[in-house]
Backbone as ProteinMPNN parsed JSONL, in Angstrom:
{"seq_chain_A": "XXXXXXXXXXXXXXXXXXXXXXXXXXXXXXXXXXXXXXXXXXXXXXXXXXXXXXXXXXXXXXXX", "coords_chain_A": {"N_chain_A": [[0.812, -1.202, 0.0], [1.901, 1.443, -1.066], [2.101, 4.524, -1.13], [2.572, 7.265, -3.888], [3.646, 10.146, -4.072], [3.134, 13.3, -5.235], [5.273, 15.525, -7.176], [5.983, 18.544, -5.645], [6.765, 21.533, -6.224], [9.121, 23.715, -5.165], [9.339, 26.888, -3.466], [12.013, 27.902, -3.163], [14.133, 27.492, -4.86], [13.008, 27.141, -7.977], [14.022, 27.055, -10.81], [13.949, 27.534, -14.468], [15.505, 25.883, -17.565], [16.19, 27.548, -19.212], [16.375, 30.12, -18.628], [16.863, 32.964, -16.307], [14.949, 33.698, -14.548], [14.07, 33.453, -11.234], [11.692, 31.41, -8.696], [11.825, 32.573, -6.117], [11.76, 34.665, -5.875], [10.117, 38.005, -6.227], [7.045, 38.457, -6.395], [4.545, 39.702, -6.914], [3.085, 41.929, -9.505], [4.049, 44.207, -9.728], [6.681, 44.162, -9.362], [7.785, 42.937, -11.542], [9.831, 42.794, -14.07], [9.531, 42.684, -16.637], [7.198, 41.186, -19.457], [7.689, 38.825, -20.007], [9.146, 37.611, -17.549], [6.984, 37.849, -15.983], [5.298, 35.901, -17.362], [6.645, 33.488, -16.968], [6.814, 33.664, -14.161], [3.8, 33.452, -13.808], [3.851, 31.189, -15.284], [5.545, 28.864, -14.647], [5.971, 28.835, -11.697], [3.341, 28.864, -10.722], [1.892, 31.165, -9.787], [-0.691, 32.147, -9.447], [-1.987, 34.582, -8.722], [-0.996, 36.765, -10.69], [-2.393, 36.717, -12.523], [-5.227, 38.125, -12.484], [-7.599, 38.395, -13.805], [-8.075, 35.494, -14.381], [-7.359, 35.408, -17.141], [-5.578, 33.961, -18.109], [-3.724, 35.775, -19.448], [-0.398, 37.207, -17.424], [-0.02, 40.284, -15.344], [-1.482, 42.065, -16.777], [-0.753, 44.967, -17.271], [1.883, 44.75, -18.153], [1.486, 42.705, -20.424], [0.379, 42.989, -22.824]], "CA_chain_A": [[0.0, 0.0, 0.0], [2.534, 2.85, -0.675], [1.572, 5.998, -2.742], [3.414, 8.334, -4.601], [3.246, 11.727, -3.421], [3.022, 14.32, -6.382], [6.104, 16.558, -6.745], [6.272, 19.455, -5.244], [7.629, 23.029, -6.529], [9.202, 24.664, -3.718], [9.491, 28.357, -3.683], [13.601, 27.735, -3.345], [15.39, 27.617, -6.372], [12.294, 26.174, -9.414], [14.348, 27.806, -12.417], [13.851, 26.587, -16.263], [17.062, 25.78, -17.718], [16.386, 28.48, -19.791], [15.75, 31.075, -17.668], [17.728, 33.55, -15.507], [14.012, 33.96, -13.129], [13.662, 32.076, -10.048], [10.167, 31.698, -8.181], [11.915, 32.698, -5.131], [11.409, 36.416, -5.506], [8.908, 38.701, -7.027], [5.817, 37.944, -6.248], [3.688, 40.437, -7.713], [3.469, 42.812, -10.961], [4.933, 45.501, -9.736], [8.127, 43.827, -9.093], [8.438, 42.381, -12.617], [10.762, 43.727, -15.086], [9.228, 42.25, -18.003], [6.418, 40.446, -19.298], [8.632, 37.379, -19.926], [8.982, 37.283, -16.5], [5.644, 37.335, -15.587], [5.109, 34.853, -17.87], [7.772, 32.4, -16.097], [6.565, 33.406, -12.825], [2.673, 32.308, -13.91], [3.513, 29.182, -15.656], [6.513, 27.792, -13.475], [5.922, 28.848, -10.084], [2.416, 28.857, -10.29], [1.712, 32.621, -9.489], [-1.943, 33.128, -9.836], [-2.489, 36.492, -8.622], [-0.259, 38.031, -11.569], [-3.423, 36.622, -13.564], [-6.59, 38.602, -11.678], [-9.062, 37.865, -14.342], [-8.202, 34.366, -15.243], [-7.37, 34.643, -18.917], [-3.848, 33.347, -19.004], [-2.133, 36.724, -19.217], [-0.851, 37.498, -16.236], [0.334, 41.632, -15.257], [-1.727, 43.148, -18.194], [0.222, 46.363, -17.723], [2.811, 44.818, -19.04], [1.645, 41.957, -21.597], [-0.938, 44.118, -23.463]], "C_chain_A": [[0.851, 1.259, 0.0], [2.069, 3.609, -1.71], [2.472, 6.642, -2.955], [2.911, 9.518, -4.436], [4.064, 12.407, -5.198], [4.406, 14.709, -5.837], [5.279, 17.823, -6.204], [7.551, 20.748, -5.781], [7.611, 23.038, -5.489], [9.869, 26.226, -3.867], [11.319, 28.499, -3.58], [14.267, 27.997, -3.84], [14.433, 26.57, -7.427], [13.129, 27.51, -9.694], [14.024, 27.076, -13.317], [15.091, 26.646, -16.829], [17.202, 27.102, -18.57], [16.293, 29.828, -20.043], [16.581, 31.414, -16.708], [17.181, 33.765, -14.372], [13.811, 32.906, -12.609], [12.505, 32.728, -9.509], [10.448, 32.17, -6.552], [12.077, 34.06, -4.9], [10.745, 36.445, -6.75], [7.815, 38.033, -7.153], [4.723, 38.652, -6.648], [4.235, 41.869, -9.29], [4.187, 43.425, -10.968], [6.359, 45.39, -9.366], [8.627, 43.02, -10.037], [8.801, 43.307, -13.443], [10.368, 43.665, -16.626], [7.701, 41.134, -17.898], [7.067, 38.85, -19.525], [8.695, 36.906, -18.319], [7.7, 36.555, -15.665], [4.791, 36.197, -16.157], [5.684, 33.236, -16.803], [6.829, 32.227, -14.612], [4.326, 32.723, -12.315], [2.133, 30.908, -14.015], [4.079, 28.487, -15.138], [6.296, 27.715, -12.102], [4.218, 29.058, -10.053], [1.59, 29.904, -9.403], [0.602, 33.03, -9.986], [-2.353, 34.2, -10.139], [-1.785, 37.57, -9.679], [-1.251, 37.869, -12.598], [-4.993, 37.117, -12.518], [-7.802, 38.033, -12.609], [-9.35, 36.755, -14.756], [-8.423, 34.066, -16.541], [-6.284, 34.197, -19.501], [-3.059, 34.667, -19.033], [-1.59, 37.41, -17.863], [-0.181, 39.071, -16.625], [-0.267, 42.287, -16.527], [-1.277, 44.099, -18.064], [1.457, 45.724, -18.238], [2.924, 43.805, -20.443], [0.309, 42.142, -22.015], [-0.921, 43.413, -25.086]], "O_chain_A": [[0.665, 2.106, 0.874], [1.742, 3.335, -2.865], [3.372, 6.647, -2.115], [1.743, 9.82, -4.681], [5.023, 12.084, -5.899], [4.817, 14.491, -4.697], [4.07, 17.979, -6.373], [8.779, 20.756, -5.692], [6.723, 22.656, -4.727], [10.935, 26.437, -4.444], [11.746, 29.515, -4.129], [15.165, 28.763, -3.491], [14.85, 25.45, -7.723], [13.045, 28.602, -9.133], [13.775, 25.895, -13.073], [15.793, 27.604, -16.504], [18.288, 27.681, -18.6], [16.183, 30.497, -21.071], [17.154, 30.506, -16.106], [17.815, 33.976, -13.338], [13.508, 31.798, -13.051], [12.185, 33.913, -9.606], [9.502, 32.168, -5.764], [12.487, 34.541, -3.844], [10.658, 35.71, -7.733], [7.641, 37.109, -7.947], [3.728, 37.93, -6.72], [5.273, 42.364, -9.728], [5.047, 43.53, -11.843], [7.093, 46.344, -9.109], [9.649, 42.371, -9.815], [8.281, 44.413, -13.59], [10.769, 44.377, -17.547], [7.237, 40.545, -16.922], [6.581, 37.863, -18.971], [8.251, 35.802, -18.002], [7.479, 35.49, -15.088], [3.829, 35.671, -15.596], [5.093, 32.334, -16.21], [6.338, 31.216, -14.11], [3.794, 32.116, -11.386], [1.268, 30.126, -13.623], [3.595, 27.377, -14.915], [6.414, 26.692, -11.428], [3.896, 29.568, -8.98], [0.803, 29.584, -8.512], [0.532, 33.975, -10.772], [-2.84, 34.73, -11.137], [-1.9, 38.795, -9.627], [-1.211, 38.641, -13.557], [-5.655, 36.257, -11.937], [-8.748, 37.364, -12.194], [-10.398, 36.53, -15.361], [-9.101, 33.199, -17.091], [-5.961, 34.035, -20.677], [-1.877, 34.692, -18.691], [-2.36, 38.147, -17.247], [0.166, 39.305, -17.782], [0.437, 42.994, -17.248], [-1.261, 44.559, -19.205], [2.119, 46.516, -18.909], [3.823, 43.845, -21.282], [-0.685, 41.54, -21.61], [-1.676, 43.848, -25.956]]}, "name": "protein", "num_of_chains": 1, "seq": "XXXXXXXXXXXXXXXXXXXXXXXXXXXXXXXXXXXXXXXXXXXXXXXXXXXXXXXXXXXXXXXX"}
């Protein structure tokens, strides 16, 4: 009876190999430099709140 526990992101050090942003800072819009970023920090680290209306883009001031 053993289970497999899901991974786990941990706010630590997730980077993408191809990627200079880590999920371990900047946590909201106003502390991204780019929408690339905010991109990264939606789809890798799982950063809801940079998407308020739930349509996939997150920080519309900056990915217009």
């Amino acid at each position: 009876m053993s289970q497999k526990a899901a991974p786990i992101k941990t706010t630590a050090q997730v980077t993408s190999s191809s990627s200079a942003y880590s999920c371990s800072t900047k946590k909201t819009c106003g502390q991204m430099a780019s929408c690339a970023e905010a991109e990264f920090h939606l789809s890798e680290c799982g950063n809801g709140r940079l998407d308020r209306n739930n349509d996939g883009v997150p920080c519309e001031s900056l990915c217009r």
